[in-house]
C-alpha positions, -999 to 999 in steps of 0.1 A, spaced: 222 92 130 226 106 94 202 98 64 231 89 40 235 85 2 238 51 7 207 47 28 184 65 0 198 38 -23 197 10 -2 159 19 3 152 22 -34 173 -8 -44 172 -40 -27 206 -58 -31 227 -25 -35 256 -37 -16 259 -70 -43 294 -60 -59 273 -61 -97 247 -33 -84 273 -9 -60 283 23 -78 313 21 -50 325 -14 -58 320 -18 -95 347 -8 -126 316 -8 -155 281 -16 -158 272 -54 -152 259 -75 -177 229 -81 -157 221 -46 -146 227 -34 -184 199 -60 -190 171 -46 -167 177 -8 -185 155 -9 -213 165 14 -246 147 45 -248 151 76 -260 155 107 -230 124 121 -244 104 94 -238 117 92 -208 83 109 -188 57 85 -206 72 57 -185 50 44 -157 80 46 -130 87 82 -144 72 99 -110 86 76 -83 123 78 -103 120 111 -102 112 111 -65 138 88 -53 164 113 -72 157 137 -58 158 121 -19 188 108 -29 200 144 -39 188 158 -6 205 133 12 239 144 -5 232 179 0 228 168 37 260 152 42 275 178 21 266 204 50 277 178 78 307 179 62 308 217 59 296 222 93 322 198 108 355 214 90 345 248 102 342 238 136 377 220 138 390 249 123 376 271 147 391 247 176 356 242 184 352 205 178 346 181 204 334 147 205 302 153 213 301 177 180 315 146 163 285 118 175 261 148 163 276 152 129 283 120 117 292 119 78 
């Protein structure tokens, strides 16, 4: 099976899936998740002590998008091409 978006996130945030946390679910910024970002200035940004590990879990989360992106990419040009199967499908789930 896929690494997905969502699995990156769900490993880096316990709880993702509560409504107040889900990027998919929620309209704005909960009251209690605007709480837990402190105020800081971009600049200051690399001083903090999580700086590294943020950084880190970006840019897994950015791989896995640009990994689903190509499932995705893969999968349209093979139904194009008539060349999709179910067996394709089980390999290149989204």
């Amino acid at each position: 099976m896929a690494y997905t978006v969502l699995d990156a996130a769900k490993a880096r945030f316990p709880g993702y899936d509560d409504p107040a946390f889900n990027v998919l679910s929620r309209t704005r910024l909960d009251a209690r998740l605007c709480a837990l970002l402190p105020v800081s200035r971009r600049e200051d940004w690399p001083n903090h002590a999580n700086y590294a590990q943020g950084a880190e879990d970006l840019r897994a989360i950015h791989a896995a998008m640009l990994q689903n992106a190509a499932n995705v990419t893969h999968a349209l040009a093979a139904l194009a091409s008539g060349g999709f199967s179910q067996h394709a499908s089980q390999r290149h789930t989204v």
